[in-house]
LUMKE-211472 format. One record per residue (C-alpha): residue number from 1; x, y, z. Coordinates in nm, 3 decimals, decimal comma, always signed. Layout:
residues N
SEDO   seq        c1        c2        c3
SEDO   NUM         X         Y         Z
...
END
This chain:
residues 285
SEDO   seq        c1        c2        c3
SEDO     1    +0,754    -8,243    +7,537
SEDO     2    +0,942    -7,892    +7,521
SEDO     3    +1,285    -7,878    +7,670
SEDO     4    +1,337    -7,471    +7,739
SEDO     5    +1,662    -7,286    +7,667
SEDO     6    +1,833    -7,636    +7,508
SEDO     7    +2,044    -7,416    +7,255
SEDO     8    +2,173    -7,045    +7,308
SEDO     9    +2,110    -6,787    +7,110
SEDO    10    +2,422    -6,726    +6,953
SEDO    11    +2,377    -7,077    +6,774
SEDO    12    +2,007    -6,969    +6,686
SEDO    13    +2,137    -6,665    +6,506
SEDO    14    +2,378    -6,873    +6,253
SEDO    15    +2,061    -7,084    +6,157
SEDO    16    +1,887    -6,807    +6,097
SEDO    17    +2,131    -6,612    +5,895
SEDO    18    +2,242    -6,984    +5,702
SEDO    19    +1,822    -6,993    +5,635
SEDO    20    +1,822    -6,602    +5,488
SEDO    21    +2,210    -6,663    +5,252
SEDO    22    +2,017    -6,978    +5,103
SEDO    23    +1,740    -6,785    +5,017
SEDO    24    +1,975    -6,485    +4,899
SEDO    25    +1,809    -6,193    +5,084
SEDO    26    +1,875    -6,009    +5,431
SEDO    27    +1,527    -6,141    +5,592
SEDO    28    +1,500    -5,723    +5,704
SEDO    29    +1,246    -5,644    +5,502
SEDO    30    +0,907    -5,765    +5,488
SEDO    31    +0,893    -5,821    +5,103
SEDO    32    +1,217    -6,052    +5,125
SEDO    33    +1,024    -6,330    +5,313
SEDO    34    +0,788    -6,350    +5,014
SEDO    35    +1,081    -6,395    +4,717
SEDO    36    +1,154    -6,755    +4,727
SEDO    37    +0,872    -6,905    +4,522
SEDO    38    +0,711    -7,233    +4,697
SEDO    39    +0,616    -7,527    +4,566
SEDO    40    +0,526    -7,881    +4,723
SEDO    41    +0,795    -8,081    +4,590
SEDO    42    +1,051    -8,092    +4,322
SEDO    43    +1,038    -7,988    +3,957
SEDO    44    +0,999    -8,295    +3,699
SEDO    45    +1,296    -8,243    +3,573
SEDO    46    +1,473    -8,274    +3,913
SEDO    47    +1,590    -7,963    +3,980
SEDO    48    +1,650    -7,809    +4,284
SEDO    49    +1,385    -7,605    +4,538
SEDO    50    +1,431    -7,380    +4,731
SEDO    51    +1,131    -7,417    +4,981
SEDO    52    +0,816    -7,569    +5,018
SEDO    53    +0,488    -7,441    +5,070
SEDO    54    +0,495    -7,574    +5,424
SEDO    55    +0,785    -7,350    +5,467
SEDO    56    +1,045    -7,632    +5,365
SEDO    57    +1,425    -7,450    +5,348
SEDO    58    +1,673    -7,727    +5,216
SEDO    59    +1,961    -7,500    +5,379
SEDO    60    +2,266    -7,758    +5,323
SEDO    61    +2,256    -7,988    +5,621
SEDO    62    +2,608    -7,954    +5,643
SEDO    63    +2,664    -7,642    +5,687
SEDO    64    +2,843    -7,520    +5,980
SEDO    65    +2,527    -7,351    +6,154
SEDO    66    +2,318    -7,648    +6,083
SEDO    67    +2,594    -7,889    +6,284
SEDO    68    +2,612    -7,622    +6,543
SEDO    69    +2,251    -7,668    +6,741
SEDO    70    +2,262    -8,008    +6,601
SEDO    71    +2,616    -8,106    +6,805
SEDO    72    +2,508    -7,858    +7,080
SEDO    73    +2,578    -8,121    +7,406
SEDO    74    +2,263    -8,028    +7,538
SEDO    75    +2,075    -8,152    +7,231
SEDO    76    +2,222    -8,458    +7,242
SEDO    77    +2,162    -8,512    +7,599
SEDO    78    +1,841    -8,434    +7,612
SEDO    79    +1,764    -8,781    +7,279
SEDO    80    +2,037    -8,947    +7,499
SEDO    81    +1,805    -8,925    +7,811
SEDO    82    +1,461    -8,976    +7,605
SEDO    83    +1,662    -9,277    +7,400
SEDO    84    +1,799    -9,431    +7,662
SEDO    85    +2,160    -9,453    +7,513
SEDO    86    +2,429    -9,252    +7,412
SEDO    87    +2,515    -9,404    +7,084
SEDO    88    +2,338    -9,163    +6,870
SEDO    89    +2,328    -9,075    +6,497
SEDO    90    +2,173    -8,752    +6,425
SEDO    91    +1,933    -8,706    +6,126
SEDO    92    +2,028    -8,451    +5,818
SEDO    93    +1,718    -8,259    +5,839
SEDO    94    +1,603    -7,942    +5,698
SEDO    95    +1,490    -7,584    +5,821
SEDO    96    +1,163    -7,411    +5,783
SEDO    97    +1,065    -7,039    +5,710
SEDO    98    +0,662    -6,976    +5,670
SEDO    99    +0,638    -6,613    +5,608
SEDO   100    +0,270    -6,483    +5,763
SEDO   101    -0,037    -6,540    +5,549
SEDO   102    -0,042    -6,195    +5,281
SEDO   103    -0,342    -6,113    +5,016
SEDO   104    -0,059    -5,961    +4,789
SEDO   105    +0,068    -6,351    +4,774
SEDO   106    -0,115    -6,603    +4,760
SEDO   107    +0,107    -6,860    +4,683
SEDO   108    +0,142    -6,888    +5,050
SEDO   109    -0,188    -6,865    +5,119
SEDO   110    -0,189    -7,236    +5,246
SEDO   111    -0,269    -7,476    +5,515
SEDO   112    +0,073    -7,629    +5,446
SEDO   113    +0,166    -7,978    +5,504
SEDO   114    -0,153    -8,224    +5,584
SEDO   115    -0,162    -8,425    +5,933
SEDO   116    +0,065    -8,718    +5,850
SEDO   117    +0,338    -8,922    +6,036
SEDO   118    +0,681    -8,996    +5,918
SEDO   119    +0,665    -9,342    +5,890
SEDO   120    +0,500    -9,635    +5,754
SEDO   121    +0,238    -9,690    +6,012
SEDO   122    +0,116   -10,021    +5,740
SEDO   123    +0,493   -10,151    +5,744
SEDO   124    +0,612   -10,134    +6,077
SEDO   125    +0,385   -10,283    +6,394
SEDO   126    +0,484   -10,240    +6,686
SEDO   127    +0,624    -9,900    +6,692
SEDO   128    +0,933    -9,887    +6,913
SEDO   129    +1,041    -9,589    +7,113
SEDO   130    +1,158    -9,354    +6,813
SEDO   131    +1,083    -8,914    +6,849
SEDO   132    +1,173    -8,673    +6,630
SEDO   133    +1,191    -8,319    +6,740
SEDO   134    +1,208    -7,941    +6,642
SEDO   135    +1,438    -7,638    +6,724
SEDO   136    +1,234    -7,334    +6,761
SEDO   137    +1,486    -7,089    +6,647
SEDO   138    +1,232    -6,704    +6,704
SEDO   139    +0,939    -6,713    +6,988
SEDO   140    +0,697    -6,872    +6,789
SEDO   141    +0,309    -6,868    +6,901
SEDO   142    -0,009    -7,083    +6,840
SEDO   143    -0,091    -6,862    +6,505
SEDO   144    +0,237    -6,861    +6,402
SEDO   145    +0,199    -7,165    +6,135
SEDO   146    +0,455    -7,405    +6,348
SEDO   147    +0,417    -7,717    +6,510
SEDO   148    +0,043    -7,882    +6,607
SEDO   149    -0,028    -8,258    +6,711
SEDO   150    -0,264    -8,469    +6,843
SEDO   151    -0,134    -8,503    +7,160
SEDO   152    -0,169    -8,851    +7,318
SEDO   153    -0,265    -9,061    +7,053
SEDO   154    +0,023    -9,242    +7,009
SEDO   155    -0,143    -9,420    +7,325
SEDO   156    -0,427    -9,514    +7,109
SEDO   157    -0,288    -9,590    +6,779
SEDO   158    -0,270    -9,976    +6,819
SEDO   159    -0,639   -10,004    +6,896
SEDO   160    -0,720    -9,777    +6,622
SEDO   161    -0,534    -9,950    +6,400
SEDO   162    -0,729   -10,266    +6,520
SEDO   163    -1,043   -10,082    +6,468
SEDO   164    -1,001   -10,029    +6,091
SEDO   165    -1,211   -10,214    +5,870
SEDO   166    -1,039   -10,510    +5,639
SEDO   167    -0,845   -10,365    +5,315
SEDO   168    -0,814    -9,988    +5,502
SEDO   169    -0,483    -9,848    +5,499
SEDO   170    -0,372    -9,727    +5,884
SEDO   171    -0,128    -9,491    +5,690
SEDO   172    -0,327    -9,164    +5,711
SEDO   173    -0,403    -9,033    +6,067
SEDO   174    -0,773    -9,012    +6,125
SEDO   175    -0,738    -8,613    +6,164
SEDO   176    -0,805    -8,297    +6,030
SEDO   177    -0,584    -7,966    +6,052
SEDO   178    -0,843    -7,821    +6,276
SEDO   179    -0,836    -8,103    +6,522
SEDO   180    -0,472    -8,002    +6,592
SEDO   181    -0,344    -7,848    +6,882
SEDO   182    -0,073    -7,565    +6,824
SEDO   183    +0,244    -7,616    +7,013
SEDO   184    +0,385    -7,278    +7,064
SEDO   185    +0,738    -7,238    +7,202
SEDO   186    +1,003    -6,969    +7,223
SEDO   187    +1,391    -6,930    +7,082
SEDO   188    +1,617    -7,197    +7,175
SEDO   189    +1,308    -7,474    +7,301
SEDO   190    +1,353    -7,805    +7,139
SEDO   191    +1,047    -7,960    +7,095
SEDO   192    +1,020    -8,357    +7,059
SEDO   193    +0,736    -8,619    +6,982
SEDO   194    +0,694    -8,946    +6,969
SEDO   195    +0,644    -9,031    +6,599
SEDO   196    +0,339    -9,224    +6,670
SEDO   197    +0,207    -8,861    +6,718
SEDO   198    +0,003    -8,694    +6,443
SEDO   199    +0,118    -8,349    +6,334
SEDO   200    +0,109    -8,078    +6,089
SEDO   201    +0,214    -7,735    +6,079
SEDO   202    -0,040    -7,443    +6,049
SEDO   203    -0,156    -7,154    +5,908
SEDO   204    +0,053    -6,857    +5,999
SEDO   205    -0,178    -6,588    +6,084
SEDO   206    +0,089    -6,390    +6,237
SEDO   207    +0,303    -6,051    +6,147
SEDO   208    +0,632    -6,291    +6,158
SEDO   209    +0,769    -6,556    +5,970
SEDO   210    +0,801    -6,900    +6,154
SEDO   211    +1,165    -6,988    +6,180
SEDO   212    +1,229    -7,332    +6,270
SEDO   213    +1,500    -7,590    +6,243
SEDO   214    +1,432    -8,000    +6,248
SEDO   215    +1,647    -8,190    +6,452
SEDO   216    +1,576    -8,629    +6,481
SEDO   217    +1,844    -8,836    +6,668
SEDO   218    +1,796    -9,234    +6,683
SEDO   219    +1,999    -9,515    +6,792
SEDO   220    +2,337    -9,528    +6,592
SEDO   221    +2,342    -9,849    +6,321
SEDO   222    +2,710    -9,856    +6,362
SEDO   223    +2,691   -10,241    +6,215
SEDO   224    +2,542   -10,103    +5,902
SEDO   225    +2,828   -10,041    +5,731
SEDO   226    +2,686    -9,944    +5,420
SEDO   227    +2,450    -9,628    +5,579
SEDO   228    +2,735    -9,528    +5,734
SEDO   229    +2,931    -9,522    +5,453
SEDO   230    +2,641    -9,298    +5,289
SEDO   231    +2,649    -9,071    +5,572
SEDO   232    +2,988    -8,975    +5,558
SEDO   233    +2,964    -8,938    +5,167
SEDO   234    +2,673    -8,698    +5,275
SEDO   235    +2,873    -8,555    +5,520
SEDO   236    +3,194    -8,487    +5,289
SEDO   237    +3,019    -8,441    +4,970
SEDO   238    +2,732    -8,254    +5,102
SEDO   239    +2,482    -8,449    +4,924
SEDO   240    +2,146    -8,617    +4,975
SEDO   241    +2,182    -9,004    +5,101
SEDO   242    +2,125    -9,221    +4,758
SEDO   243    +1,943    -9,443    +4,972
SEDO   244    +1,631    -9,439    +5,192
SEDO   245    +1,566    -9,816    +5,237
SEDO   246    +1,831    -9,861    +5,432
SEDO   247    +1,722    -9,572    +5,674
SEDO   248    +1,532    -9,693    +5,994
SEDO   249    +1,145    -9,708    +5,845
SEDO   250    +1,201    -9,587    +5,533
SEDO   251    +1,153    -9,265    +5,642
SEDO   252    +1,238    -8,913    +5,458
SEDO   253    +1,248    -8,752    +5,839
SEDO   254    +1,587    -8,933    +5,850
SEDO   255    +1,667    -8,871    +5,460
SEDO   256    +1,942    -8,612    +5,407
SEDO   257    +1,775    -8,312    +5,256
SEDO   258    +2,109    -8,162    +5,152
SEDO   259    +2,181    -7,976    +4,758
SEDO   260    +2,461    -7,878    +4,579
SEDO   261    +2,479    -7,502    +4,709
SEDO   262    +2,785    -7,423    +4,852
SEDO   263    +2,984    -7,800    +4,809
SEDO   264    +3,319    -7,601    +4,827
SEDO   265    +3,215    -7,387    +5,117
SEDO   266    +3,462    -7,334    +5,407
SEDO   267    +3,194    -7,292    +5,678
SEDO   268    +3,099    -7,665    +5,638
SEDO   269    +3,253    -7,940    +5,841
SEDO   270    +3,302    -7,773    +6,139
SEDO   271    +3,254    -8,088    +6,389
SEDO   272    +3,303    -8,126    +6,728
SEDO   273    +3,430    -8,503    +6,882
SEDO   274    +3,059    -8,523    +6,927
SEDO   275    +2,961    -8,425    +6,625
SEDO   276    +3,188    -8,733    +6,457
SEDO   277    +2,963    -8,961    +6,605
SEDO   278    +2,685    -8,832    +6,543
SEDO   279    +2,801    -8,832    +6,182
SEDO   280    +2,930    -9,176    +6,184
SEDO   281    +3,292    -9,088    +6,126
SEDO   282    +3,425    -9,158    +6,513
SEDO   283    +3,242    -9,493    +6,647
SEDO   284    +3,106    -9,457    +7,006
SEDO   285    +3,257    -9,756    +7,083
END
């Protein structure tokens, strides 16, 4: 679903401007979008990207414009209604910036990331009620390279995965990128999908970059002492989680994404009494 207007612009702007300082230029000009060079994941030798082909920015989850949409009330509202609680822990996701499709680079001449889910569809049966969702931070429109699904499926999936002869692995959706349906969307809608639902993004075909930032919220594990623990280090440290198993299905959606830039920055933890909790550092109880 797309919730409209769920974060103002204002709010929009510091993501925006937090995606361009990572990347060190302006985002004015046309050539700048085309500096950072991609690459699908991280050098051998561990060191640090700045974006993926699929348009990946690992903008420090902690920084102050990153917390801003993501503590926004309405945001939370909006998984607390969908959820079905209040008690909320909010994921320590990433941004994205595809820059349009250009003969003079093709390095980003790609289909980006393939149709996948976030989860471990051969681990975990039956799928409980778990979305993730996306803050569209520019109007963004079907050729834009942003969001596309298979709507419904998710309906499906358990007889599918019935349907799959012995030994065959249910972890690949049964799609291809042009079976897809673009979801566009404009500034400030927060769109949000079940994670049962298959999805890519596209091909951006477009005169604009696509400008995006991720935003997951699940039920808080406040009785897992040890993830919240990491979060906080995360949170304080601004640093990637050490652990994913501990993470609800393994899952790199809900993996903090965050580097080493700016660790002594001032414009970091900026949170709100909401924002605590959705941190870990204030219990909801």
């Amino acid at each position: 679903m797309i919730i409209p207007n769920a974060v103002p612009q204002e709010l929009l702007d510091g993501v925006i401007d937090a995606i361009w300082e990572y990347l060190g230029v302006t985002g004015e000009d046309p050539k700048d979008w085309y500096k950072a060079e991609p690459k699908n994941r991280r050098e051998p030798g561990g060191e640090t990207i700045s974006i993926s082909r699929g348009g990946g920015v690992r903008v420090p989850s902690h920084h102050a414009a990153m917390w801003a949409t993501r503590q926004h009330p309405k945001i939370h509202r909006i998984f607390a209604e969908i959820l079905g609680t209040e008690k909320l822990w909010a994921s320590f996701d990433k941004a994205n910036m595809k820059p349009p499709i250009n003969p003079d680079h093709p390095e980003w001449n790609t289909d980006g990331l393939k149709v996948h889910w976030d989860l471990d569809t051969e681990k975990v049966d039956p799928v409980p009620l778990t979305v993730q969702g996306v803050l569209y931070l520019t109007d963004t429109d079907k050729k834009q390279g942003g969001f596309c699904c298979v709507p419904g499926f998710r309906k499906k999936f358990a007889e599918w995965k019935k349907s799959l002869p012995e030994g065959a692995s249910p972890r690949r959706p049964p799609f291809e990128k042009d079976e897809l349906t673009a979801i566009p969307g404009k500034a400030g809608d927060l769109l949000v999908w079940h994670r049962l639902t298959p999805h890519a993004n596209g091909r951006n075909e477009s005169d604009k970059p696509r400008m995006a930032q991720y935003i997951t919220m699940y039920a808080a594990k406040e009785d897992n002492e040890v993830l919240r623990q990491e979060r906080i280090a995360s949170w304080r440290y601004n640093a990637p989680i050490r652990s994913t198993r501990s993470q609800e299905f393994d899952s790199d959606a809900l993996v903090a994404r965050t580097q080493d830039w700016d660790t002594e920055n001032e414009n970091r933890h900026e949170l709100t009494a909401l924002g605590k909790k959705l941190v870990g550092l204030d219990s909801w109880e």
